[in-house]
VEXFIDREN-486910 format. One record per residue: z, x, y of N, C-alpha, C in turn; residue in one letter; chain. Coordinates in steps of 0.1 Angstrom, whole numbers, padded with zeros to 4 digits. Last residue first. Layout:
N
PT    n.zz    n.xx    n.yy   ca.zz   ca.xx   ca.yy    c.zz    c.xx    c.yy   resn   chain
PT       Z       X       Y       Z       X       Y       Z       X       Y      A       A
...
This chain:
339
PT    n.zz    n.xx    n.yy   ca.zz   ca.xx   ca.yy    c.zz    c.xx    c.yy   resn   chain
PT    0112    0355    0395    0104    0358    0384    0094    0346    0384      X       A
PT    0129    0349    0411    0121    0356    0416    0107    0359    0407      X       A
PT    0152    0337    0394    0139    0329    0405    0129    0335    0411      X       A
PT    0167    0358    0388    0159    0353    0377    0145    0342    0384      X       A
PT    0176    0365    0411    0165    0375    0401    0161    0370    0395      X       A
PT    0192    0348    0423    0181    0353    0427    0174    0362    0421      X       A
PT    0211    0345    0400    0202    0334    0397    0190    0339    0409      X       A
PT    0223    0370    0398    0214    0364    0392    0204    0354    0392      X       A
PT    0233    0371    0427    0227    0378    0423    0220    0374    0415      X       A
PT    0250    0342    0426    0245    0350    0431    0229    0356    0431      X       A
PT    0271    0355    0409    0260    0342    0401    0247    0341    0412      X       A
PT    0282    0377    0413    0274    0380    0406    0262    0370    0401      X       A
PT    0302    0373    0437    0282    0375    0440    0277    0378    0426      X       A
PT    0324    0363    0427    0313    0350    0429    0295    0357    0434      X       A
PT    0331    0388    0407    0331    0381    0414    0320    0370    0414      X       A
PT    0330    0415    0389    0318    0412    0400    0325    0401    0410      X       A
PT    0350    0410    0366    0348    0423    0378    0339    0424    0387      X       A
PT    0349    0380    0369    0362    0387    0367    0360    0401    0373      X       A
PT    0324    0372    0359    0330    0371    0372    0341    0379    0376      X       A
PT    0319    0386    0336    0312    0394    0345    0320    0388    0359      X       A
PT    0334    0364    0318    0336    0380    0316    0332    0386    0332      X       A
PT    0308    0344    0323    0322    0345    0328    0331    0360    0327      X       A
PT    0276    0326    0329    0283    0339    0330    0298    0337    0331      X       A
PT    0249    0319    0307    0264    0313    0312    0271    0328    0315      X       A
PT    0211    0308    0314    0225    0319    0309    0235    0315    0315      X       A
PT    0183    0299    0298    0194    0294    0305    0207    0308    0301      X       A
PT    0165    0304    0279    0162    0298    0287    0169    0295    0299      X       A
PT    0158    0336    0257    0168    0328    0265    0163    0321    0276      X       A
PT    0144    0360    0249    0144    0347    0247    0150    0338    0249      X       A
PT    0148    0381    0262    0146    0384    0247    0148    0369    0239      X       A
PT    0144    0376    0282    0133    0382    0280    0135    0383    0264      X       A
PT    0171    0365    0288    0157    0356    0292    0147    0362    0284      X       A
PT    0186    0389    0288    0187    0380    0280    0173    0366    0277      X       A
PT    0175    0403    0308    0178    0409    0292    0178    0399    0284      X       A
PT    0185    0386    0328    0170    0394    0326    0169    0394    0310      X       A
PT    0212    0398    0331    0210    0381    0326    0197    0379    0327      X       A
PT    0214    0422    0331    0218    0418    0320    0216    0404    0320      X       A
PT    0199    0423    0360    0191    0428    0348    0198    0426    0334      X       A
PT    0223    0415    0374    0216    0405    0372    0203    0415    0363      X       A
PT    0254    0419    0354    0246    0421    0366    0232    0415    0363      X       A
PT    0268    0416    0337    0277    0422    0347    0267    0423    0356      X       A
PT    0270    0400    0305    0263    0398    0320    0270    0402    0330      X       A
PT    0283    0394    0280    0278    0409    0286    0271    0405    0297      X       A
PT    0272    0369    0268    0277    0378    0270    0271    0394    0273      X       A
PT    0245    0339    0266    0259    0342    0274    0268    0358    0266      X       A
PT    0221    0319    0267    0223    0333    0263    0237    0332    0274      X       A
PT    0205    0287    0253    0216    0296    0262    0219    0306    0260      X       A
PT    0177    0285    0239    0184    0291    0234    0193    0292    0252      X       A
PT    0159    0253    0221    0163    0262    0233    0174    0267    0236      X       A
PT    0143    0254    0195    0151    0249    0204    0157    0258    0210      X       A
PT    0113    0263    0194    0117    0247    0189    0132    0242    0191      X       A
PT    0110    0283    0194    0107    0280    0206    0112    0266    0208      X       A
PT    0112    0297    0169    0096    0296    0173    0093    0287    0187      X       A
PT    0133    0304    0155    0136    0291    0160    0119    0292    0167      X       A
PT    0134    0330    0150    0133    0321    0138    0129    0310    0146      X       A
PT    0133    0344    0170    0125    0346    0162    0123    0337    0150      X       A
PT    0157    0338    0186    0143    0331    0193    0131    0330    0179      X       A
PT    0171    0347    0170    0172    0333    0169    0159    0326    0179      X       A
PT    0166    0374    0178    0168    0370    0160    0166    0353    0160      X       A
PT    0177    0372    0203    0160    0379    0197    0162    0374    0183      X       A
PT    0198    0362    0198    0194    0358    0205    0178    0359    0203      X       A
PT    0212    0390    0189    0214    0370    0184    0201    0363    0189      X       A
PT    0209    0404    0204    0202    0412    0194    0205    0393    0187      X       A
PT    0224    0396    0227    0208    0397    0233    0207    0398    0214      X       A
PT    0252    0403    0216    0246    0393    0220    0230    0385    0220      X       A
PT    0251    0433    0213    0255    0426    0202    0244    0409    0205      X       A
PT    0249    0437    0243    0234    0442    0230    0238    0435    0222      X       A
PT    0271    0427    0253    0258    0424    0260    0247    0428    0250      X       A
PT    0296    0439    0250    0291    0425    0242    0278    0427    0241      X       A
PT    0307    0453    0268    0304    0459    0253    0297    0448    0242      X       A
PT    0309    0436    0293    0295    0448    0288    0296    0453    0271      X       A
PT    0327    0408    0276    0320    0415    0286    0307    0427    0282      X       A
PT    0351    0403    0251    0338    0398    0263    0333    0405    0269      X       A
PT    0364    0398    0223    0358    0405    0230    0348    0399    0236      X       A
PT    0389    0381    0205    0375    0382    0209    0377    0391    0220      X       A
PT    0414    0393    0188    0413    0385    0199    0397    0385    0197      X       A
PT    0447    0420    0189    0436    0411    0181    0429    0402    0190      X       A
PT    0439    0452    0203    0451    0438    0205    0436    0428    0194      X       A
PT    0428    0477    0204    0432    0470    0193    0442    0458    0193      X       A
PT    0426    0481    0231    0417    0480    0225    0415    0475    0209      X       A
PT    0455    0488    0249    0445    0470    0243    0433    0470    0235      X       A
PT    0433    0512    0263    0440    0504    0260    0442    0488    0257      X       A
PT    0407    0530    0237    0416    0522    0252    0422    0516    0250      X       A
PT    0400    0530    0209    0404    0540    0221    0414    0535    0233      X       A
PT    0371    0519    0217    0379    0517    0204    0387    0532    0211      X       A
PT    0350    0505    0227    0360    0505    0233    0369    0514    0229      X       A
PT    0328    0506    0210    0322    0509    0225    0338    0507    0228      X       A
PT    0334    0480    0190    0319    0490    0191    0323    0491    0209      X       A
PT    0349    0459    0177    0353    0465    0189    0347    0476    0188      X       A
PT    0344    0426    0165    0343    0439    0164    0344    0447    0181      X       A
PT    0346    0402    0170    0357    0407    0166    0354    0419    0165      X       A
PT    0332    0386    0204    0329    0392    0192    0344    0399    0189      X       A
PT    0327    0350    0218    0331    0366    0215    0331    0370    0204      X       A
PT    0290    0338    0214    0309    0338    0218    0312    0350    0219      X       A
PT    0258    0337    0230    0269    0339    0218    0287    0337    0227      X       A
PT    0240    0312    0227    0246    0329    0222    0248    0334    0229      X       A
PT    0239    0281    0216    0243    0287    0229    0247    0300    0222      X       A
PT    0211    0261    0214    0221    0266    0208    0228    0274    0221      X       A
PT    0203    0220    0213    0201    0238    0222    0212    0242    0213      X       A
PT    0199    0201    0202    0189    0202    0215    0192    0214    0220      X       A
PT    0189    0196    0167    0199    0200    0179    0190    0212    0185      X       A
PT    0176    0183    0143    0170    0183    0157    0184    0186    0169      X       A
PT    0188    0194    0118    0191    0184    0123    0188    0181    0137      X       A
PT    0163    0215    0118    0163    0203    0110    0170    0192    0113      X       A
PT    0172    0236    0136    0160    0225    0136    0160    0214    0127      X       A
PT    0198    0238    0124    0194    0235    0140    0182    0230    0139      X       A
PT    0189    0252    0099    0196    0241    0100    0199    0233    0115      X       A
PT    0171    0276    0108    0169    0262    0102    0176    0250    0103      X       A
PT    0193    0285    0126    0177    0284    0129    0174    0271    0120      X       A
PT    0211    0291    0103    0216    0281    0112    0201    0277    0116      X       A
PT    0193    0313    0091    0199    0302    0083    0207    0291    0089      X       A
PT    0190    0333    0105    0178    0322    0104    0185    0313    0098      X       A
PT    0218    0342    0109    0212    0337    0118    0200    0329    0113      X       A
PT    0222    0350    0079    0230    0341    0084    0222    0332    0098      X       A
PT    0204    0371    0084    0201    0361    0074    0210    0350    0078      X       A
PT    0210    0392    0102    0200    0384    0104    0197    0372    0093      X       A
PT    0247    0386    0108    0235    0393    0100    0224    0385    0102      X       A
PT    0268    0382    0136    0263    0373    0126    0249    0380    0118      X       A
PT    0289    0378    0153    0289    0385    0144    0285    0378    0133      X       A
PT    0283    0361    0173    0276    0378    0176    0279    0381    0163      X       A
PT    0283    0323    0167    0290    0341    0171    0277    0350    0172      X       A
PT    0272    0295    0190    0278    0306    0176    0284    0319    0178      X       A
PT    0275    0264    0198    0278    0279    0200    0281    0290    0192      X       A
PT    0250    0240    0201    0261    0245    0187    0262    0259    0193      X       A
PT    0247    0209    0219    0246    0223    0216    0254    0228    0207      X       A
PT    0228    0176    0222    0242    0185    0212    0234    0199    0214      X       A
PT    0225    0154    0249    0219    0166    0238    0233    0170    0232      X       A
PT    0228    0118    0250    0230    0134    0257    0233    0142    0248      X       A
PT    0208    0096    0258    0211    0104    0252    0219    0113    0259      X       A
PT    0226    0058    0267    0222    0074    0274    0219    0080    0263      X       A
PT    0238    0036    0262    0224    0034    0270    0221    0049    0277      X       A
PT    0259    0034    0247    0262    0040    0263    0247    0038    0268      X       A
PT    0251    0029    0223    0263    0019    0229    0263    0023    0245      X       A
PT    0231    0044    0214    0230    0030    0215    0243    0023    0224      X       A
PT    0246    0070    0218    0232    0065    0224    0234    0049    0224      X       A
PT    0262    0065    0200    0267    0066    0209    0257    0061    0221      X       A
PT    0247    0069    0174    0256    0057    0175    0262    0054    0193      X       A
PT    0239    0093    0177    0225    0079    0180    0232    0068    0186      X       A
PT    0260    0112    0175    0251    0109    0187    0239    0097    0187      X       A
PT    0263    0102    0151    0275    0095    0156    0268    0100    0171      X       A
PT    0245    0121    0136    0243    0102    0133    0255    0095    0146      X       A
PT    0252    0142    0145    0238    0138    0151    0239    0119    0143      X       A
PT    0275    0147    0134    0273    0142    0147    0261    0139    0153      X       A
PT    0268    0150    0103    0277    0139    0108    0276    0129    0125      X       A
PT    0250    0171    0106    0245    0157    0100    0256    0147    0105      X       A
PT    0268    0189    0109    0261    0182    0120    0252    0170    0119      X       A
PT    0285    0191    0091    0291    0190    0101    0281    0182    0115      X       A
PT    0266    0198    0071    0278    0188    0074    0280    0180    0082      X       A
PT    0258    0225    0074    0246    0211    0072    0255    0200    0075      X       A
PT    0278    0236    0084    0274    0233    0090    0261    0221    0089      X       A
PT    0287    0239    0050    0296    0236    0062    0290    0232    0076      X       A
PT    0263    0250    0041    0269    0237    0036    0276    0230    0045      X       A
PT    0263    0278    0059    0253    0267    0055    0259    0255    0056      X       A
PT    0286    0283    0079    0284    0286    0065    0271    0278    0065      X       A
PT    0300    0275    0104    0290    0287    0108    0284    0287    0090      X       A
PT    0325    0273    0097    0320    0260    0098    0304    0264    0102      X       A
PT    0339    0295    0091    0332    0288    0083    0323    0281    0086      X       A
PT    0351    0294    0121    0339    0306    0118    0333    0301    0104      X       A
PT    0374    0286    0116    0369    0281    0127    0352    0282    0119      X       A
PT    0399    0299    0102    0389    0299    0096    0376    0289    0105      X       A
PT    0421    0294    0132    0418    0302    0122    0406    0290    0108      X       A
PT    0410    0305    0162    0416    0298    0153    0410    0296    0140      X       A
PT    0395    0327    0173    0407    0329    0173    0416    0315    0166      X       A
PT    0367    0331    0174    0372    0335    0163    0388    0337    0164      X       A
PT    0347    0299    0176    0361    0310    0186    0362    0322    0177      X       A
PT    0328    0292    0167    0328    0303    0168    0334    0308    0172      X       A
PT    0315    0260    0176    0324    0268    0159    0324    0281    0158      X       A
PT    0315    0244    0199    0323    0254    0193    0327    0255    0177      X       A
PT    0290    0219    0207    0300    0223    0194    0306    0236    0191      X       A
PT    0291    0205    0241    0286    0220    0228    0298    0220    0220      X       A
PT    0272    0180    0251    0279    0184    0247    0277    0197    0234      X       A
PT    0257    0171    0289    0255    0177    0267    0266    0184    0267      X       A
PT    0267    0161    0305    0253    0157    0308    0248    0163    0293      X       A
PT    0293    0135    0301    0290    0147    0299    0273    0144    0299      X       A
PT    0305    0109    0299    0308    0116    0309    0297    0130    0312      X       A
PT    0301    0096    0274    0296    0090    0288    0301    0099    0298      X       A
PT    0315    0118    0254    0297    0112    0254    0294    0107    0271      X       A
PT    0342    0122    0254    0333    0132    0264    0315    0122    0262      X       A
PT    0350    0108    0235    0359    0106    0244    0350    0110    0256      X       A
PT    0329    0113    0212    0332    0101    0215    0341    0093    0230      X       A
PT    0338    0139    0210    0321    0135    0213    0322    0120    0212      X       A
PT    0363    0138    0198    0362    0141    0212    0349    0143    0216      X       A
PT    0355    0127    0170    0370    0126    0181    0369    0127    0201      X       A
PT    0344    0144    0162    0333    0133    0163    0345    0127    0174      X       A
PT    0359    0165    0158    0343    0170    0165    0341    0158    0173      X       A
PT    0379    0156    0144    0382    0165    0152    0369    0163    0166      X       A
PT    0362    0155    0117    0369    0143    0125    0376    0146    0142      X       A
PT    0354    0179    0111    0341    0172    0114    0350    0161    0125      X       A
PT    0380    0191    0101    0372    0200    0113    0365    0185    0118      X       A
PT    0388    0186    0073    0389    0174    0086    0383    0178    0094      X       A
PT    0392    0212    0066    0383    0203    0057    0380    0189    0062      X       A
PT    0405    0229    0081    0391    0231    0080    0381    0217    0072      X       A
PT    0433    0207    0091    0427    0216    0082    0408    0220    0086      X       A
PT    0447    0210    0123    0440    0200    0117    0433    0213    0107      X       A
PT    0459    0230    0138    0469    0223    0134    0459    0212    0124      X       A
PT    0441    0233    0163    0446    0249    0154    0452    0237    0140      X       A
PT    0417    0206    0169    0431    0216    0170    0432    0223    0157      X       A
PT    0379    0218    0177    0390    0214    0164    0403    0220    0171      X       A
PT    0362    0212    0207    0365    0222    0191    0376    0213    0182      X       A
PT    0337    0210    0232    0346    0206    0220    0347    0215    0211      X       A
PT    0325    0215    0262    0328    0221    0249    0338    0219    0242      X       A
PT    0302    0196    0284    0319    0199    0276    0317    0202    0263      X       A
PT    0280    0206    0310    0287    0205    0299    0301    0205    0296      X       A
PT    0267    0191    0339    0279    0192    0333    0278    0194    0320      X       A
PT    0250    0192    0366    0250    0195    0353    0264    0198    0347      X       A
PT    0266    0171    0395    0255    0181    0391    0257    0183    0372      X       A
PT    0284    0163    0407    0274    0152    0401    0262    0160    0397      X       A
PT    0319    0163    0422    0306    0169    0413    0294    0163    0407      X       A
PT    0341    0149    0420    0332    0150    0428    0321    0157    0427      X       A
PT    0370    0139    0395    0356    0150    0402    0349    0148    0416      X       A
PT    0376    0127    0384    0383    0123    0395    0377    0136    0404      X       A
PT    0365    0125    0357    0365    0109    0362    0372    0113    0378      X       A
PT    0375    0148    0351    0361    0147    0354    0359    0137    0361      X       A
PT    0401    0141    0343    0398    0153    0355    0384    0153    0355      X       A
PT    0399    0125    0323    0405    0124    0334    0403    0128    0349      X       A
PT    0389    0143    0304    0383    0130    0311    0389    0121    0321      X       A
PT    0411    0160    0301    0398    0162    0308    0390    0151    0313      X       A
PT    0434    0141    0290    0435    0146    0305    0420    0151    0308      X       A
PT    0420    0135    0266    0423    0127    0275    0426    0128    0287      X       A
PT    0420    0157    0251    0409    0153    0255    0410    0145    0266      X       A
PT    0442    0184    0258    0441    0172    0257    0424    0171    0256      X       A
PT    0448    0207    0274    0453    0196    0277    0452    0181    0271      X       A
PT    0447    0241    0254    0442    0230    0267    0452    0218    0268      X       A
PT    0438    0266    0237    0450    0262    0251    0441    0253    0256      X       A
PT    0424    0279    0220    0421    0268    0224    0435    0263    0229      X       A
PT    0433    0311    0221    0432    0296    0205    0431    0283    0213      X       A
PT    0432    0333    0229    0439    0325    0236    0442    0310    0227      X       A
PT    0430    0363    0226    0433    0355    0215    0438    0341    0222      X       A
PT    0406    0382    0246    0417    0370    0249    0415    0367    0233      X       A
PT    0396    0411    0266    0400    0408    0251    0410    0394    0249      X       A
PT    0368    0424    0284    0378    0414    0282    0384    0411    0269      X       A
PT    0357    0446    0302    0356    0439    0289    0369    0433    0292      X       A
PT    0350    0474    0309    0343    0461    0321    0340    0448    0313      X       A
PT    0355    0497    0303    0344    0492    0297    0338    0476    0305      X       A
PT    0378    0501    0321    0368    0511    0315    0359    0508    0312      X       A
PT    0391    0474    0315    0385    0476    0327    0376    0493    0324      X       A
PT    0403    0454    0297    0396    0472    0294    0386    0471    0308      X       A
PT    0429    0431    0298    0416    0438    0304    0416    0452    0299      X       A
PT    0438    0399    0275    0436    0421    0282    0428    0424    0287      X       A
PT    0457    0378    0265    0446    0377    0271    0447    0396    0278      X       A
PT    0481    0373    0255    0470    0367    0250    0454    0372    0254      X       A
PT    0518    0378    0252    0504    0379    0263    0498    0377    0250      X       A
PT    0519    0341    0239    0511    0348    0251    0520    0365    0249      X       A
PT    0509    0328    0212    0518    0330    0220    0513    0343    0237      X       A
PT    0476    0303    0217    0486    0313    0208    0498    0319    0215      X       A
PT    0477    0266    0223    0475    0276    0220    0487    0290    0217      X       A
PT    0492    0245    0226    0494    0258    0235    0487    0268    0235      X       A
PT    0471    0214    0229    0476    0226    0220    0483    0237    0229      X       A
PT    0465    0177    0228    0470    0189    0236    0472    0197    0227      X       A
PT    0438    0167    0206    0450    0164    0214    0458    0180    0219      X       A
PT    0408    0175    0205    0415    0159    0202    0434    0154    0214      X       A
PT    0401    0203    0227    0408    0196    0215    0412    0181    0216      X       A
PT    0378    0217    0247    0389    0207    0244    0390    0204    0234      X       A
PT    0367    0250    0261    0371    0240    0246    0380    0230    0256      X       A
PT    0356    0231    0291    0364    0235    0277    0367    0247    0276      X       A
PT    0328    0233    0305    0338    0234    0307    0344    0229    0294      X       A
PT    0297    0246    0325    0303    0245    0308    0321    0242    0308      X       A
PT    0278    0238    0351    0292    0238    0347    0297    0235    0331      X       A
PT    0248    0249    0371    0254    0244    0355    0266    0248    0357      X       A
PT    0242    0265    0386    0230    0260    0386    0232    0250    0371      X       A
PT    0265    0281    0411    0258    0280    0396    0247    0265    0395      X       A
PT    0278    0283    0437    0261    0282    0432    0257    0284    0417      X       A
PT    0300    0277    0440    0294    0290    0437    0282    0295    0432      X       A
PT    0311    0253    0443    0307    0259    0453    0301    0271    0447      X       A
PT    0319    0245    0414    0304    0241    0422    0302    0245    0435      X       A
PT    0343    0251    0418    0335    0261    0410    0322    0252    0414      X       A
PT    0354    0231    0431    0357    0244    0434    0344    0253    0429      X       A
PT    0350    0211    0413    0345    0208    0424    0343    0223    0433      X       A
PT    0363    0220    0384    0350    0216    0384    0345    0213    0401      X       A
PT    0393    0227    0377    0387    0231    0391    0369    0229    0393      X       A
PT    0397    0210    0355    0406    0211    0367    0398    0217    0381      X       A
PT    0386    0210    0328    0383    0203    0342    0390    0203    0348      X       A
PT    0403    0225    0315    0408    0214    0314    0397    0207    0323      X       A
PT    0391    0252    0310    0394    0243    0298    0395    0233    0301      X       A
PT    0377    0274    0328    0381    0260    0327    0383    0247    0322      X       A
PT    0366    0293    0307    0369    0293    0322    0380    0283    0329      X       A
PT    0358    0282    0290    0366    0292    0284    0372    0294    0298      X       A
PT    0318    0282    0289    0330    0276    0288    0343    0282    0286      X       A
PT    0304    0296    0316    0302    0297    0305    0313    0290    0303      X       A
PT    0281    0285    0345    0292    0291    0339    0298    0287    0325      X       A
PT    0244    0290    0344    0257    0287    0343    0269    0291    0345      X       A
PT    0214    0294    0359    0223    0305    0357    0237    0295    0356      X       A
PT    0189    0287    0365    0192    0289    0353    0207    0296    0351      X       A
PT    0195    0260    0386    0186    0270    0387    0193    0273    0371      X       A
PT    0192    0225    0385    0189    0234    0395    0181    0250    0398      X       A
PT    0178    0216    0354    0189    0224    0357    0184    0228    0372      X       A
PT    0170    0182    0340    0170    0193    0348    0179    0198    0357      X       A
PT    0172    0181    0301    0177    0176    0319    0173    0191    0326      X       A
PT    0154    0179    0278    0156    0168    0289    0165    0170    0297      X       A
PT    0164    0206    0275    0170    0198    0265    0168    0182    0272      X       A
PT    0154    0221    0306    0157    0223    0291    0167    0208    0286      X       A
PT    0136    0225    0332    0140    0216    0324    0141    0219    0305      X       A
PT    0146    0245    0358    0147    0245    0342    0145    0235    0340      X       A
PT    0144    0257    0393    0148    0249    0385    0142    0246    0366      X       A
PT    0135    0275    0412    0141    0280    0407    0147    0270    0392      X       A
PT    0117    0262    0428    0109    0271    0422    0120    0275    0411      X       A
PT    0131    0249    0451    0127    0243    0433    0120    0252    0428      X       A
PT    0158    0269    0456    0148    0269    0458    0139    0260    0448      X       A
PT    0193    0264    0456    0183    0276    0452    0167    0264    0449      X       A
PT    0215    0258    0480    0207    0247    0467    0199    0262    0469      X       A
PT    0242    0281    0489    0230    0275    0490    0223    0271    0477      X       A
PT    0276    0276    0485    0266    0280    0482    0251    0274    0487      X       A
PT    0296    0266    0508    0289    0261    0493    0279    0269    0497      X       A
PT    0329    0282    0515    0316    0278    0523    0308    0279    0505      X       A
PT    0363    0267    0517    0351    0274    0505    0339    0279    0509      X       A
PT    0373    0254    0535    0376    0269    0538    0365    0274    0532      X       A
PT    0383    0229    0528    0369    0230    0536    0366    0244    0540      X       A
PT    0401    0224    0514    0409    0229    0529    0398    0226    0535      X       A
PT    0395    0224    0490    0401    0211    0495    0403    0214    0510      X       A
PT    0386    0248    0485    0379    0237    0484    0382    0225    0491      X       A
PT    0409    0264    0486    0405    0267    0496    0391    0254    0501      X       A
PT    0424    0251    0462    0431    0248    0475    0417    0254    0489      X       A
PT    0404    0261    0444    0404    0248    0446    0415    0246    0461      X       A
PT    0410    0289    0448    0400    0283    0446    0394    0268    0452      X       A
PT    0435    0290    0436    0433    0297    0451    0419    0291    0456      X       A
PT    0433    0286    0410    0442    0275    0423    0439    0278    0437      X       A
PT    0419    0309    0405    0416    0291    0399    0419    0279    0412      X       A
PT    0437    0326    0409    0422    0329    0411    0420    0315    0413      X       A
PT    0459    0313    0391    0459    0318    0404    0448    0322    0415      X       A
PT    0447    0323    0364    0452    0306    0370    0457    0308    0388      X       A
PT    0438    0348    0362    0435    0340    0359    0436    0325    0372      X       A
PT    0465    0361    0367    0457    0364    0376    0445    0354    0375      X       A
PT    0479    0349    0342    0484    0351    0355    0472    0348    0370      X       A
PT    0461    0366    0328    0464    0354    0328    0466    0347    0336      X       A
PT    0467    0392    0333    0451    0387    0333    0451    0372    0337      X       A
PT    0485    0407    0359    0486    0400    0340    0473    0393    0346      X       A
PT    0480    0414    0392    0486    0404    0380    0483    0405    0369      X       A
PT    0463    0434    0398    0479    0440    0397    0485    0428    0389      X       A
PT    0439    0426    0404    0444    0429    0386    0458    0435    0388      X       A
PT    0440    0413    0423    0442    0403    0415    0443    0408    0400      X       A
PT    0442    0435    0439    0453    0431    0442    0451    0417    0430      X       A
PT    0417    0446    0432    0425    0459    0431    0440    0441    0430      X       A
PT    0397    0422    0447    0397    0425    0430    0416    0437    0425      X       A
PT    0393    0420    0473    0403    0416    0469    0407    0419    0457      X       A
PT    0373    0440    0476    0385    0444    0479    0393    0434    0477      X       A
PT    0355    0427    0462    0356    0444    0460    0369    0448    0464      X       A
PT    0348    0405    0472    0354    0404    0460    0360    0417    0457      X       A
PT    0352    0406    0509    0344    0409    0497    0356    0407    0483      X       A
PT    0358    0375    0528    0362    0388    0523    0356    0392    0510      X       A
């Protein structure tokens, strides 16, 4: 059945709601044998970025699937990559709910969700009981509850739990929903932070007999000086990819609607130029020298185009599933293979 016609009956739920229910319906139909898998996309269509090779270029973005729970489900859908997280050190509820808004006018999403998960220990759980053996990332962050000035212990915490599991790991410092997160985005604060994990990725190397890459996810709301200034500091401490962008706090293009002033990040089409304009700024400093993930605003496959062209080697879509569906990954990944 088309996405088009189920969509009307999954926004009559609360986003949330409608969310985790989407999710379950998902995975029950996986387990039934009901899912039909996606078709492998063509080698013509495959990436090698950060030493591994990606089937085809088109992910899902993290934020989706915080816990690993439905990682077997969501590999029917032909993505070509699975980003899953945030995870925190230890369980959080995150913020009080409601949490999460649709602007369906704008084909946008507004979630204050603050890193709701399970644990580090339950994901590794739920990976360890996967079936999946395709590209995996996990995206680590800091609990709400640990000061900014610990953040680093937090990082190294669960890049120690996720190292032997994960094909690379991304450093969330850009939610902008817990609070002062987005420092850690400062120079000093980030020379830090990553000097720390690039000495505790060798350490790991040596003990697990694997590398596996560090990605750093940043914001959209970021001036061109701020951006060259990670650029550098990403090259310097040799991290293997960056990922742009997160959600944004500014509300350009909505301002009006409903929910449109609920606090939170913003996803979807109103994102998509904020995003790309990161992106062209960070290809421009970074001269190729590390490899850029492009993620918001992708409602169709010339916005995950947009992104490639303005220097992006890989893109994560999630916002866009929500009013497109499973044909959006789809779609993209056959446009971008066609190229």
């Amino acid at each position: 059945m088309s996405y088009a016609l189920l969509r009307p009956l999954v926004f009559a739920l609360d986003a949330e709601t409608a969310h985790r229910v989407t999710l379950q319906t998902l995975k029950a139909l996986t387990r039934a044998g009901l899912l039909p898998t996606a078709k492998l996309a063509p080698a013509r269509c495959a990436r090698h970025v950060m030493g591994i090779s990606f089937p085809n270029p088109v992910g899902l973005a993290a934020g989706l699937d915080k816990n690993g729970e439905f990682i077997d489900a969501l590999s029917c859908l032909g993505f070509g990559f699975l980003e899953i997280g945030t995870v925190t050190p230890r369980a959080q509820p995150g913020n009080p709910r409601p949490r999460v808004f649709r602007l369906p006018q704008s084909r946008a999403v507004i979630n204050r969700l603050g890193f709701n998960n399970d644990g580090v220990d339950r994901l590794v759980h739920n990976v360890r009981n996967a079936r999946y053996r395709g590209v995996l990332g996990i995206n680590i962050g800091k609990n709400a509850d640990t000061p900014i000035v610990r953040a680093t212990d937090d990082y190294v915490a669960c890049l120690r739990k996720v190292y032997s599991l994960a094909s690379y790991v991304t450093v969330n410092i850009s939610s902008p929903n817990t609070k002062d997160l987005r420092t850690l985005q400062g120079a000093g604060e980030l020379d830090q932070l990553l000097g720390t994990l690039k000495t505790e990725q060798r350490q790991l190397a040596d003990e697990h007999g694997k590398h596996v890459p560090l990605a750093v996810k940043i914001a959209p709301d970021l001036d061109a000086a701020q951006v060259h200034a990670i650029a550098d500091t990403l090259r310097r401490h040799s991290i293997e990819a960056v990922v742009a962008t997160n959600t944004t706090t500014a509300r350009d293009g909505v301002a009006g609607q409903p929910h449109a002033d609920e606090a939170g990040g913003l996803s979807g089409a109103p994102l998509a130029d904020r995003a790309t304009a990161v992106i062209e700024q960070l290809a421009g400093s970074l001269g190729g020298e590390v490899p850029i993930i492009g993620v918001g605003g992708i409602l169709g496959a010339d916005d995950a185009q947009r992104k490639i062209d303005a220097g992006a080697t890989l893109v994560q879509l999630y916002t866009g599933l929500i009013y497109r569906g499973p044909q959006l990954v789809t779609e993209c990944v056959n446009a971008l293979c066609a190229k």
